[in-house]
Backbone as a ProteinNet text record, in pm:
[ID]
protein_1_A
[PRIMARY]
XXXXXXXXXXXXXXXXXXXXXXXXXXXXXXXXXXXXXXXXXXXXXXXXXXXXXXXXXXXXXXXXXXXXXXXXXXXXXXXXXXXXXXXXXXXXXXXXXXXXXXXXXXXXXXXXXXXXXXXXXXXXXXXXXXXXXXXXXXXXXXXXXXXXXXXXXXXXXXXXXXXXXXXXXXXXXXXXXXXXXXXXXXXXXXXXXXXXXXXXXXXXXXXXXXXXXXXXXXXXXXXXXXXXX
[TERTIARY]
8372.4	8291.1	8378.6	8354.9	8432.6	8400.4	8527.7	8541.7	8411.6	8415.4	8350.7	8194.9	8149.2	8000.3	8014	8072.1	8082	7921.6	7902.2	7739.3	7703.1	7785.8	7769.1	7732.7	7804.9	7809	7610.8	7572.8	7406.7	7400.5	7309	7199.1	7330.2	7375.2	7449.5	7587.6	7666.7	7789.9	7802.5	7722.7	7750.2	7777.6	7661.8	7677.3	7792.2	7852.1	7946	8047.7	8110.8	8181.1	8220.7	8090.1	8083.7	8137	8085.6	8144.4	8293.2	8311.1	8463.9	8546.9	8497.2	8607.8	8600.3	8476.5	8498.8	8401.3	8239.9	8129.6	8213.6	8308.8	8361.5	8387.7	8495.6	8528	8472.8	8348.8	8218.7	8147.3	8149.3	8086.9	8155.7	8304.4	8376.2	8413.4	8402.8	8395.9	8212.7	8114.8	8025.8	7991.1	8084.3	8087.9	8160.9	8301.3	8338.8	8326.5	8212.5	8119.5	8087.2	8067.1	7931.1	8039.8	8166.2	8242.7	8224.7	8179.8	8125.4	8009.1	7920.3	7784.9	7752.9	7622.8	7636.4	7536	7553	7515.2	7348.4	7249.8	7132.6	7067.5	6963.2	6904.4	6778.7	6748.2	6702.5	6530.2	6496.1	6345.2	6332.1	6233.6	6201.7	6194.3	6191.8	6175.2	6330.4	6362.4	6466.4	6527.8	6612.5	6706.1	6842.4	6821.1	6940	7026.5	7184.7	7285.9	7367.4	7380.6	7412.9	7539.4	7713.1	7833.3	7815.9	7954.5	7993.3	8082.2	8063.4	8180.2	8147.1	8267.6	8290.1	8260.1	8255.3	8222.6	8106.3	7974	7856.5	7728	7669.9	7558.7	7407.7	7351.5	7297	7154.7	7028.1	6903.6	6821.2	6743.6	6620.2	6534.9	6465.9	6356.9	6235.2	6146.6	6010.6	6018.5	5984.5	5952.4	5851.2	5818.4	5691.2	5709.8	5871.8	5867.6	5902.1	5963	5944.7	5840.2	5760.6	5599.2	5566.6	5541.4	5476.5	5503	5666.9	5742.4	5682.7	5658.1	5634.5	5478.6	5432.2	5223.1	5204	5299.9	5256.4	5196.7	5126.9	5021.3	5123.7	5082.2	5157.4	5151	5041.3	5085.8	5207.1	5177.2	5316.8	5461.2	5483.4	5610.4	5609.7	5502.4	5523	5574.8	5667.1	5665.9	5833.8	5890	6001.3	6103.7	6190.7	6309.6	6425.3	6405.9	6512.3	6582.6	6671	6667.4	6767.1	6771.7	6805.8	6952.9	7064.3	7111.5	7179	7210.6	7242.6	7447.4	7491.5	7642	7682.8	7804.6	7883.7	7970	7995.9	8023.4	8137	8269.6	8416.8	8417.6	8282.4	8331.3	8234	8163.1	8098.4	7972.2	7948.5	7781	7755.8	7576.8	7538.2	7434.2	7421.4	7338.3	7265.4	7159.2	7054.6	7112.3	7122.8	7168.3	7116.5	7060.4	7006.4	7081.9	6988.3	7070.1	6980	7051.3	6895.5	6900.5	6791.4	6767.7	6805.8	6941.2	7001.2	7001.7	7054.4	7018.2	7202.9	7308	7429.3	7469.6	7568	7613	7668.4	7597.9	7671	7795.5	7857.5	8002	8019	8052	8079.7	8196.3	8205.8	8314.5	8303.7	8412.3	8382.3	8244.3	8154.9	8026.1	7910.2	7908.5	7878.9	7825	7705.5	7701.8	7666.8	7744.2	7691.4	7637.1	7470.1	7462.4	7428.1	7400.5	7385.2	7292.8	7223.8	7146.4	7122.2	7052.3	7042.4	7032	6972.6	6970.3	7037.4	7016.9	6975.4	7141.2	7163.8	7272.3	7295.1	7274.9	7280.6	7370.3	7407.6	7503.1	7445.1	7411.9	7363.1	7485.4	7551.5	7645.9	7568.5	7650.2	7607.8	7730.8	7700.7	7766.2	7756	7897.2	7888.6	7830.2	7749.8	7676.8	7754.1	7780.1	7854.5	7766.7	7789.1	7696.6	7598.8	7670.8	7555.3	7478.5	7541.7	7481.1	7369.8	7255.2	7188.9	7134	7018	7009.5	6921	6873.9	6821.5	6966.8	7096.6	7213	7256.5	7244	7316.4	7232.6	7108.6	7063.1	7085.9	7072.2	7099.9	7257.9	7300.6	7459.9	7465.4	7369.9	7430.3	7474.9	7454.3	7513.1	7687.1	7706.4	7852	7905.8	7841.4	7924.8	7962.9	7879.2	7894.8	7950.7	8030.3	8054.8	8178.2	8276.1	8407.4	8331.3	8246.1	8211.1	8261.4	8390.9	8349.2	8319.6	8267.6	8198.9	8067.1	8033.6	7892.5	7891	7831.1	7821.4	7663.5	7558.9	7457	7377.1	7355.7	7263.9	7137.2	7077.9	6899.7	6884.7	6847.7	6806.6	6697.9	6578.2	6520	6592.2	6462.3	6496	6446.8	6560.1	6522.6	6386.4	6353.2	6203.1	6178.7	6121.4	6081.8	6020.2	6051	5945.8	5881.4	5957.3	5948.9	6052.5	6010.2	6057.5	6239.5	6276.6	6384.2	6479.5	6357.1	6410.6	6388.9	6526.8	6461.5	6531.2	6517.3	6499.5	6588.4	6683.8	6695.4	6670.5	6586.4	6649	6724.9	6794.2	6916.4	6888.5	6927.9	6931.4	7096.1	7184.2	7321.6	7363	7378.4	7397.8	7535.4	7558.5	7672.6	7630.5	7724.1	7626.2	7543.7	7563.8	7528.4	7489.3	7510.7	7471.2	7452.7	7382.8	7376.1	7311.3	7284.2	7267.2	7139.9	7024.9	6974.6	7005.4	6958.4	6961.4	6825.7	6829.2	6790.4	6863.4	6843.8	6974.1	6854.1	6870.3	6771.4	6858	6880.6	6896.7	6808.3	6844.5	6793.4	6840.6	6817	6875.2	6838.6	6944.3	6906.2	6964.2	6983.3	7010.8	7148.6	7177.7	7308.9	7411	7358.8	7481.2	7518.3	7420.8	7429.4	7357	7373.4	7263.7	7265.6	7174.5	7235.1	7194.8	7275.4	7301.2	7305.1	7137.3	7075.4	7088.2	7164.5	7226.8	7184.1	7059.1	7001.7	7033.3	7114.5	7094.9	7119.5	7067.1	7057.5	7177.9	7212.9	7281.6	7172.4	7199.2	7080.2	7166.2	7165.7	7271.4	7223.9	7132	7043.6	6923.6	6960.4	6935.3	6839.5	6782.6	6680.3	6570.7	6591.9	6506.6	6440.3	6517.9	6483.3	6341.4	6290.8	6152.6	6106.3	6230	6203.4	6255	6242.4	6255.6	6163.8	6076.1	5958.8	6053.4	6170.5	6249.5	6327.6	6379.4	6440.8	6314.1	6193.4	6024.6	6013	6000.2	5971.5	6095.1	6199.4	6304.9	6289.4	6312.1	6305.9	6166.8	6061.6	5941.4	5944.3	6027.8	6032.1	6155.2	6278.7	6331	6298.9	6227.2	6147.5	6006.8	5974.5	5883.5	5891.8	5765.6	5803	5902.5	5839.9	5923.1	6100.2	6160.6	6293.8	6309.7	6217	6276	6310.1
9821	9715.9	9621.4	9514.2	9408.1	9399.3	9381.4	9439.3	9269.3	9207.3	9102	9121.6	9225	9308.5	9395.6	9442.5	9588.7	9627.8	9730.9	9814.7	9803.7	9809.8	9828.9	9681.9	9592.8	9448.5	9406.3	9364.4	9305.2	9210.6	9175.4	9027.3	8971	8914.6	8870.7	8845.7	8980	9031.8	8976.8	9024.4	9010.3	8842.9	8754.8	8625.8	8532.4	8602.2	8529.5	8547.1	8720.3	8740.2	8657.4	8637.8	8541.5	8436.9	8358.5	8257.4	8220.8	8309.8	8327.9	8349.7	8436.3	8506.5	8442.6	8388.4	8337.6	8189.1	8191.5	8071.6	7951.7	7958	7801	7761.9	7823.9	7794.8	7728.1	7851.8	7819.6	7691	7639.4	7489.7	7420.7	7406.9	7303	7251.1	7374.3	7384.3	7346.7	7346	7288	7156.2	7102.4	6962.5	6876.6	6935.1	6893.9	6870.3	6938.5	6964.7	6887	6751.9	6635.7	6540.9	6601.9	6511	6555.2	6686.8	6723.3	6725.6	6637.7	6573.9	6562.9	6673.8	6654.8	6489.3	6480.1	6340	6318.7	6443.5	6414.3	6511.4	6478.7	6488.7	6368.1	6395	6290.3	6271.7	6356.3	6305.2	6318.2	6350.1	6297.7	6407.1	6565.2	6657	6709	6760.9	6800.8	6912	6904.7	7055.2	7103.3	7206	7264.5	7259	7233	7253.9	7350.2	7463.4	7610.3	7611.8	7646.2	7570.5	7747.7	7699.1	7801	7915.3	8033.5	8129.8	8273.8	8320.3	8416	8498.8	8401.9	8517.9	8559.2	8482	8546.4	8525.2	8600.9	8572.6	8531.2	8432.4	8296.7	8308.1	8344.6	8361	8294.9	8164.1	8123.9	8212.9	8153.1	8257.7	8133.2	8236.5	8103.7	8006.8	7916.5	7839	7868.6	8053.1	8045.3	8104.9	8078.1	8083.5	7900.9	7857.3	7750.2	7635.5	7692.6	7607.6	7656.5	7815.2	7858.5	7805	7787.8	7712.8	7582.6	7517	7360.2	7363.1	7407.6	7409.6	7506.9	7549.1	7619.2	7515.5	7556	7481.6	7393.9	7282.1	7220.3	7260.2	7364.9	7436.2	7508.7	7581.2	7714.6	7662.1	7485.4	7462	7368.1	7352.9	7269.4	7353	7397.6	7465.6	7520.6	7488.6	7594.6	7551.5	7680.8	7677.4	7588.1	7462.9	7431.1	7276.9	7241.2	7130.5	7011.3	6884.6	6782.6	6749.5	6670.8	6616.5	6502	6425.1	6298.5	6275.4	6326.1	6356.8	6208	6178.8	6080.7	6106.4	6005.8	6020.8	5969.3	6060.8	6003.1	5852.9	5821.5	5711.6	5600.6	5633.4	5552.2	5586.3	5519.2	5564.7	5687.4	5722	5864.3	5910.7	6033.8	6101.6	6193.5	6200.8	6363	6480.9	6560.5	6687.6	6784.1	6909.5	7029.2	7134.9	7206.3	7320.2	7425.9	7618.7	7679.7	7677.3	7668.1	7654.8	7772.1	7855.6	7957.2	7958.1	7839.4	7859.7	7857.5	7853.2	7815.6	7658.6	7617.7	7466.2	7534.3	7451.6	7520.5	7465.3	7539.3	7510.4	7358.9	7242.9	7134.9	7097.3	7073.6	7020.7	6830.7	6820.3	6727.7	6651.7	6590.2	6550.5	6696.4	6793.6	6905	6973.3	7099.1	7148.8	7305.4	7418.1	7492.7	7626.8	7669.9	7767	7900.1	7989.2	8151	8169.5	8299.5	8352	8472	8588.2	8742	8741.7	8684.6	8708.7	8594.5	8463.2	8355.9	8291.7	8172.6	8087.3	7931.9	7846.6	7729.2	7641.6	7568.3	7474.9	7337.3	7237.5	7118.9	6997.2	6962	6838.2	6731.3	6585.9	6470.7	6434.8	6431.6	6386.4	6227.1	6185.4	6037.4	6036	6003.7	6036.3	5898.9	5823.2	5705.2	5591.9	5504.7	5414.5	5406.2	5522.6	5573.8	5740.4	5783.1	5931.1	5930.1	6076.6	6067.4	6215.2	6231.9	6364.3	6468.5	6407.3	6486.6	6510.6	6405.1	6464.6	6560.8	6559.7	6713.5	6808.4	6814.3	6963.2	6981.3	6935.6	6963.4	6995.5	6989.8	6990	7158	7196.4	7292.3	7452.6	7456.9	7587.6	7564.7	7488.6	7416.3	7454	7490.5	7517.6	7723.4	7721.1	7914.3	7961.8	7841	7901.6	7990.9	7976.1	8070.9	8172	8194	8305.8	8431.3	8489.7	8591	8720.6	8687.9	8831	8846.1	8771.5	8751.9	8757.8	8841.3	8844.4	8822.6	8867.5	8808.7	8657.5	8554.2	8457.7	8391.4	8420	8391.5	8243.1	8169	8021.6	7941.1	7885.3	7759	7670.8	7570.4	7455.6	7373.2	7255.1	7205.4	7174.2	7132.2	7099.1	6945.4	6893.9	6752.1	6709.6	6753.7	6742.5	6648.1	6516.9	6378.8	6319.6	6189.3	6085.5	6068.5	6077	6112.2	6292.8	6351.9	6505.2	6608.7	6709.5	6791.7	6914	7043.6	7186.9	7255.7	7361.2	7485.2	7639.5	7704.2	7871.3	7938.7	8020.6	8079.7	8237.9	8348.2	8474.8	8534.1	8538	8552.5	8736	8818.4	8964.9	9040.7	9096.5	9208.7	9324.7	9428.5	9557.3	9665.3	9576.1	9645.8	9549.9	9431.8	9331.6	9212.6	9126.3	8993.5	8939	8775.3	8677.9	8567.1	8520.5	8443.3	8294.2	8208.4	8058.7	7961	7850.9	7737.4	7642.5	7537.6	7420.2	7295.6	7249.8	7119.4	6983.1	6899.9	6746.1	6638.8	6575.6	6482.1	6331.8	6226.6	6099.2	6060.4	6023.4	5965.4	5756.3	5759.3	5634.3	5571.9	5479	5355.8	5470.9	5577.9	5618.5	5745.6	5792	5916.7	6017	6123.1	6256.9	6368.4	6412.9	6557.3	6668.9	6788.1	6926.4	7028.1	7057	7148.2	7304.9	7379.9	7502.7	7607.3	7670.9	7806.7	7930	8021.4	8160.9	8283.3	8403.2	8480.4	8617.3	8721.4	8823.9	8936.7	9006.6	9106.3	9222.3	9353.6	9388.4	9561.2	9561.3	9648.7	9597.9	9542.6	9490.6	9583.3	9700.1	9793.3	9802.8	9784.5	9798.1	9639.8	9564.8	9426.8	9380.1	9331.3	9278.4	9134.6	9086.6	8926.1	8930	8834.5	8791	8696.7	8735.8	8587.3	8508.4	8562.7	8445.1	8342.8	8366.8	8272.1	8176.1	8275.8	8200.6	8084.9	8131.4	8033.9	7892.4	7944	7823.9	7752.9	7783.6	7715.4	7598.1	7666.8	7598.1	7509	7501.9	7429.3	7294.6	7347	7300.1	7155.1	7181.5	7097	7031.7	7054.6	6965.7	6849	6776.1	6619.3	6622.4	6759.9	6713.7	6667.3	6740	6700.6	6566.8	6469.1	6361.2	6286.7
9203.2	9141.8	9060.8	9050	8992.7	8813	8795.2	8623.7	8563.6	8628.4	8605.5	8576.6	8651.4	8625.3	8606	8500.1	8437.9	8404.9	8398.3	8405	8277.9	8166.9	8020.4	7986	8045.2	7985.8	7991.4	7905.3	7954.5	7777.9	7767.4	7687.4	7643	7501.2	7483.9	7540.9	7490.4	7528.7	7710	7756.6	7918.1	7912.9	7829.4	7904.1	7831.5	7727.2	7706.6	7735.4	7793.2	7874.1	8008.6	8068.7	8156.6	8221.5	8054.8	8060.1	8041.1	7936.7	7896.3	8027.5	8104.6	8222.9	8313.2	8363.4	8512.6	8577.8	8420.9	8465	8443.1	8370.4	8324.8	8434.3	8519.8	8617.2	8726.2	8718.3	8846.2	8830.8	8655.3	8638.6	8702.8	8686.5	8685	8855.2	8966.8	9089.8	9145.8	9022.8	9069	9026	8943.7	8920.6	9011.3	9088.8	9195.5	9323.7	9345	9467.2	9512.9	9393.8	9434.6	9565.9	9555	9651.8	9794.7	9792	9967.7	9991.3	9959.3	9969.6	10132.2	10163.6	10306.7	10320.1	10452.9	10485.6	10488.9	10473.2	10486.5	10581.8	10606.4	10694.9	10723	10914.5	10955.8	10915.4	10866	10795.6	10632.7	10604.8	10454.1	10344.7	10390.2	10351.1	10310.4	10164.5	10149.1	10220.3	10250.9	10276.6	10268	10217.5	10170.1	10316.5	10311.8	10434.7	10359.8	10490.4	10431.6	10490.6	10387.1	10487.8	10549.5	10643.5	10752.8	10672.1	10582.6	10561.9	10595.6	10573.5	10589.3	10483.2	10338.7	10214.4	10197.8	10235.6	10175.4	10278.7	10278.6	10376.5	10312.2	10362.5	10268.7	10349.2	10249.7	10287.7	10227.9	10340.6	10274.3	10195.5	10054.6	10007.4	9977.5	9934	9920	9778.1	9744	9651.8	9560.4	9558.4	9503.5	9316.6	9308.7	9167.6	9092.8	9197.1	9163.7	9155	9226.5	9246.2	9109.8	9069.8	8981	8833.8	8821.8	8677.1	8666.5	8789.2	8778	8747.7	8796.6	8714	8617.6	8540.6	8430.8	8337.3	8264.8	8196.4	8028.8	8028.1	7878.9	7824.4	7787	7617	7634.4	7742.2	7799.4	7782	7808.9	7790.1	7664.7	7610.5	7437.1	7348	7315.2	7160.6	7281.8	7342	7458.4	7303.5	7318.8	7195.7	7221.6	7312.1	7336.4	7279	7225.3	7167.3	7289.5	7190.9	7272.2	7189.6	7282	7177.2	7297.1	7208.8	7256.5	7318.3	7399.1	7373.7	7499	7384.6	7403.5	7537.3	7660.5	7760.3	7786.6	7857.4	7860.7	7976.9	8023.3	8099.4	7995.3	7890.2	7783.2	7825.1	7676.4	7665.8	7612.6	7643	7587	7663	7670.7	7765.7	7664.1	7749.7	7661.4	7757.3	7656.7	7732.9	7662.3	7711.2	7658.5	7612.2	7500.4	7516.4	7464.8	7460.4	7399.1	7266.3	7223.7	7030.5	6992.1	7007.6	6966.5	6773.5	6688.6	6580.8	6582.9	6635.2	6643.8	6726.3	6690.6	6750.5	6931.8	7037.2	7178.4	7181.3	7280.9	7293.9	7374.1	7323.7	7378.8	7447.8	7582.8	7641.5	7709	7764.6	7878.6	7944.9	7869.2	7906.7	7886.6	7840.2	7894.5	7742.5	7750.6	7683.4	7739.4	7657.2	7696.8	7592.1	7588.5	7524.6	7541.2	7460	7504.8	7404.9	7486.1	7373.8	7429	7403.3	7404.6	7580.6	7603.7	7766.4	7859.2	7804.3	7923.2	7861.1	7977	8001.1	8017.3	7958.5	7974.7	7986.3	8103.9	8094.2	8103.9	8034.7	7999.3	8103.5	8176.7	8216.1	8271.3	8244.3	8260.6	8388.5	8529.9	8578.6	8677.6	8709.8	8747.1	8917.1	8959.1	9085.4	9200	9140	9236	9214.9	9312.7	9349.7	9456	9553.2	9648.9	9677	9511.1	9522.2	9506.2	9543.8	9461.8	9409.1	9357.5	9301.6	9395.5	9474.5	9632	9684.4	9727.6	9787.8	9670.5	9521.1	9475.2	9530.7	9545.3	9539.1	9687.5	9778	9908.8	9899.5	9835	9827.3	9780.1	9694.9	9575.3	9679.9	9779.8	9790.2	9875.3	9845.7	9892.2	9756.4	9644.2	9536.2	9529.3	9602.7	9614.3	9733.5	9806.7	9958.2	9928.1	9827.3	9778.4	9728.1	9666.7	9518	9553.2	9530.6	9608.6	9560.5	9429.9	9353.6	9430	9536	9538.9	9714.6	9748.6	9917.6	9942.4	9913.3	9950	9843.7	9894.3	9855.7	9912.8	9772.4	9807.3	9778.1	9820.6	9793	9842	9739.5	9793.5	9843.4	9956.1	9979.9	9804.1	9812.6	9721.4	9704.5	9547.6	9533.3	9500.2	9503.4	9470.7	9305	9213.3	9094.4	9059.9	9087.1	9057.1	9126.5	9100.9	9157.5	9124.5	9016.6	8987.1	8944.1	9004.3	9019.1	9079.5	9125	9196.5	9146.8	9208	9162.2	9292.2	9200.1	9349.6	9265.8	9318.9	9270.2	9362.1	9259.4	9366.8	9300.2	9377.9	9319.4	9400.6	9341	9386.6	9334.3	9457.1	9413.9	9504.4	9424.3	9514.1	9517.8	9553.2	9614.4	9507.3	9333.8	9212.3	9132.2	9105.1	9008.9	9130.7	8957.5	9040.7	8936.8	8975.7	8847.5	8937.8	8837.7	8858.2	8821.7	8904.3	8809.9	8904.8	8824.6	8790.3	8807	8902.5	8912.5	8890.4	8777.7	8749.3	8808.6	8835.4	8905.4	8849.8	8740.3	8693.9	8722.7	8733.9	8734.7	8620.4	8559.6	8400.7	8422.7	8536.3	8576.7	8565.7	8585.1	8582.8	8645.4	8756.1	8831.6	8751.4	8679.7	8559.4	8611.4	8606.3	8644.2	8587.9	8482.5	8439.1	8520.5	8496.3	8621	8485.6	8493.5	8387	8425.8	8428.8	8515.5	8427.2	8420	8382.7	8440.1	8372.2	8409.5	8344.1	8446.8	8388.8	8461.2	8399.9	8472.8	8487.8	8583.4	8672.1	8663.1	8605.5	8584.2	8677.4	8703.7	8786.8	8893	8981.3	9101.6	9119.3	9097.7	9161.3	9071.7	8943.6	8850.5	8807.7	8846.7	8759.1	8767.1	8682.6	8687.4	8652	8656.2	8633.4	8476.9	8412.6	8257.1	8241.5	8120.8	8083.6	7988.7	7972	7869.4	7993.9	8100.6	8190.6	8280.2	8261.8	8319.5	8218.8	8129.3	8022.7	8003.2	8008.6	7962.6	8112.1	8244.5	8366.6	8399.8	8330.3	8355.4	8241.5	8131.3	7992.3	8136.7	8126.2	8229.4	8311.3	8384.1	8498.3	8425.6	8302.4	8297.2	8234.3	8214.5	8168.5	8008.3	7963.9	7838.1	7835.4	7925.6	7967.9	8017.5	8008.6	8124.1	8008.8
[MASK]
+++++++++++++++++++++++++++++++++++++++++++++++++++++++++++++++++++++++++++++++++++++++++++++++++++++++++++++++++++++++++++++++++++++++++++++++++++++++++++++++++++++++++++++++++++++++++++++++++++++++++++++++++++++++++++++++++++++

């Protein structure tokens, strides 16, 4: 088993381990991604393009947690612990970017924020989409960012979701033959060629027992709704 999912590691400790050892990385290879943007497809309905490897074997799943996050009711996502902040951008300007209302400052990098808390994982980035990107080509893009992973041999993934007009959604459930990690890939267009890549997750640290988390339910459906736009 890979010292990277050690059995002991779980809520806190695990996710900052995480990040420390190996998620930074995984951001920064999913911020680079947006440069192998597949070309589309020929009708109107999103879809994920699944590349060709050898590392992991890549399974449609249903949309029915993501349908469920997106009609949860406004009270359910009014009061979500999560705050806003306004961060200054190395090509100018300022972006809203999220993070969780941990009650500590998140770790700020490069356009980017990222926070932790007892269970869940947030990476907040503002990235430059081009002049002909857009935020339907990231999410159709996003499993081009897990085609190396190779802590990770099986992947579960929606087709992207549509939320709005300027956003869309992927869930992913990424496992090896003992652990594994959930997420949330939000796609926002915040405009003038700007997009933030709202990256929720969680570590699964018993694949047989797991039963979901109402704290990663709750922040994902906080996530995708209007209050974020």
């Amino acid at each position: 088993m890979s010292a990277l999912f050690h059995p002991y590691l779980c809520g806190r400790n695990a996710a900052e381990w995480l990040i420390t050892m190996k998620f930074r990385g995984m951001i920064a290879a999913c911020l680079t991604g947006i440069l192998f943007l597949p070309a589309g497809c020929a009708d109107d309905k999103p879809k994920m393009e699944v590349p060709d490897t050898d590392t992991a074997v890549f399974t449609q799943m249903e949309q029915t947690e993501l349908e469920g996050w997106n009609g949860a009711e406004a009270e359910t996502v009014r009061d979500m612990p999560l705050v806003r902040q306004e961060v200054e951008l190395a090509s100018g300007g300022t972006a809203a970017l999220y993070a969780l209302d941990t009650g500590e400052e998140p770790a700020a990098g490069t356009d980017e924020l990222t926070s932790v808390s007892t269970e869940l994982v947030l990476n907040s980035t503002a990235v430059q989409m081009g002049e002909y990107g857009t935020v339907r080509e990231l999410a159709e893009s996003e499993l081009y960012h897990w085609a190396d992973a190779s802590e990770f041999d099986y992947i579960q993934y929606t087709q992207p979701m549509q939320i709005s007009e300027n956003r869309y959604a992927v869930h992913l459930r990424l496992e090896n033959d003992k652990v594994g990690m959930e997420q949330l890939v939000c796609y926002t267009d915040l405009g003038s060629g700007v997009a933030r890549v709202d990256r929720l997750w969680r570590s699964i640290t018993d694949l047989q027992a797991d039963e979901g988390s109402f704290a990663f339910d709750e922040a994902a459906a906080y996530l995708i709704s209007d209050q974020t736009l």
